[in-house]
C-alpha positions as CSV (number, residue, x, y, z in Angstrom):
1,X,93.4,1.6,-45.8
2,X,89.9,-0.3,-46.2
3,X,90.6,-4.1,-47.3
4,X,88.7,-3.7,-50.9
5,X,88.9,-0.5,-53.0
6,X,85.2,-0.8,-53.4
7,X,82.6,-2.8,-51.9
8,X,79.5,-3.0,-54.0
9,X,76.2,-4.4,-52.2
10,X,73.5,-5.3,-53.7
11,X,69.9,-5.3,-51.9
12,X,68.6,-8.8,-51.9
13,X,65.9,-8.5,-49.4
14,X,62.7,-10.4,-49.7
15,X,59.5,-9.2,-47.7
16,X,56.7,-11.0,-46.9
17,X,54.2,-8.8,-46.5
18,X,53.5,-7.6,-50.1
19,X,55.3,-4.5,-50.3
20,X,57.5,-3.7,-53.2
21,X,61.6,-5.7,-52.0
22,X,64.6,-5.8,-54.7
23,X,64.0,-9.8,-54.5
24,X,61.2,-10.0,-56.4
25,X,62.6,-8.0,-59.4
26,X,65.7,-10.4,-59.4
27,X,68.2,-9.0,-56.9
28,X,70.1,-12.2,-56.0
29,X,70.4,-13.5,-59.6
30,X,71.4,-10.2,-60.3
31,X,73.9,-10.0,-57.8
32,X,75.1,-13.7,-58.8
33,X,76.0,-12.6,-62.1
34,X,78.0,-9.3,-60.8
35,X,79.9,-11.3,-58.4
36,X,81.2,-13.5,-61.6
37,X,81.4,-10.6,-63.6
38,X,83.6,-9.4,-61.6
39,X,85.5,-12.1,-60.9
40,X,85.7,-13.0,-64.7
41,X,87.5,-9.5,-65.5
42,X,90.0,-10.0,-63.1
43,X,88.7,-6.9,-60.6
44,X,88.0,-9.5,-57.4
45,X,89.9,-9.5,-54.3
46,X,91.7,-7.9,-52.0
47,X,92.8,-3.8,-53.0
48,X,90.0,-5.0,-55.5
49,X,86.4,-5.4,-55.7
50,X,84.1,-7.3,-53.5
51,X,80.5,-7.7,-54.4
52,X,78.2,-8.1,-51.5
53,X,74.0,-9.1,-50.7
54,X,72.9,-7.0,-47.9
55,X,69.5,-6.9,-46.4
56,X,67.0,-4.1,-46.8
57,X,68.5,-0.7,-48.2
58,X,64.8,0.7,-47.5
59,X,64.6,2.0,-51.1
60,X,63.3,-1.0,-52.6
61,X,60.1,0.9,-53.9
62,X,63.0,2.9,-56.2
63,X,64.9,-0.2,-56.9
64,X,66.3,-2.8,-57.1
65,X,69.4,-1.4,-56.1
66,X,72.9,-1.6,-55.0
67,X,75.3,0.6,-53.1
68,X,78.6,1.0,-54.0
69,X,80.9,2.1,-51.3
70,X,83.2,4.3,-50.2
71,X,82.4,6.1,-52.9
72,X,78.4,6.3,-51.8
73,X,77.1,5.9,-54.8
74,X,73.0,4.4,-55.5
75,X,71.5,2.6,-58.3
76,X,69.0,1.5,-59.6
77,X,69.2,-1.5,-62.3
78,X,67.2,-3.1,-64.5
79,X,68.6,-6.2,-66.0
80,X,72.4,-7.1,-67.1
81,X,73.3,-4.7,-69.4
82,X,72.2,-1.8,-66.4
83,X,75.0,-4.1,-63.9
84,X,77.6,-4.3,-67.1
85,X,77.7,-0.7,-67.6
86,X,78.2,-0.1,-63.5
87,X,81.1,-2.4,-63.6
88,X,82.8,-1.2,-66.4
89,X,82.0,2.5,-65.8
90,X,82.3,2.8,-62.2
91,X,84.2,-0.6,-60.9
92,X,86.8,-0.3,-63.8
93,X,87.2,3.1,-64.7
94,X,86.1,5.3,-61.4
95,X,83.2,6.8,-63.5
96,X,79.7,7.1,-61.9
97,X,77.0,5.9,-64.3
98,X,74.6,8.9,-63.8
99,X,72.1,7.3,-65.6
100,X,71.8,4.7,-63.1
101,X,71.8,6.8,-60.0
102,X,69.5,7.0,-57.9
């Protein structure tokens, strides 16, 4: 049995080179207010939820997005509303936003 029921990561890589990264559209703050989301609503921890930064996903140019694992599951976001509806969709209720996916 894996530590957390779901483990969402969120892609807060920042290039250097000019081409399009999940930084620049606000990743980390992004991810920053998931984490507390998250927390808030009682869904952190262990057997819970554990919200993540990872480096590059390599589909920045589609993004920014997260992963949420195990279920495998891609999206893209757009502000907070986009992140609400993931964790009260899919991180509360087990239902995949497929509007969101990517």
């Amino acid at each position: 049995m894996s530590y957390y029921s779901r483990h969402v990561f969120f892609c807060c890589n920042q290039r250097t080179d000019g081409r399009t990264c999940c930084n620049d559209k606000g990743a980390s703050s992004m991810r920053d207010y998931a984490k507390q989301r998250v927390k808030e609503l009682g869904l952190a921890g262990p057997d819970k939820v554990r919200v993540n930064q990872a480096g590059c996903l390599d589909r920045c140019e589609e993004g920014p997005c997260v992963v949420v694992y195990p279920d495998a599951v891609w999206y893209r976001y757009v502000d907070r509303v986009d992140v609400d509806e993931i964790i009260e969709e899919h991180l509360r209720h087990g239902r995949v936003v497929e509007r969101l996916r990517m």
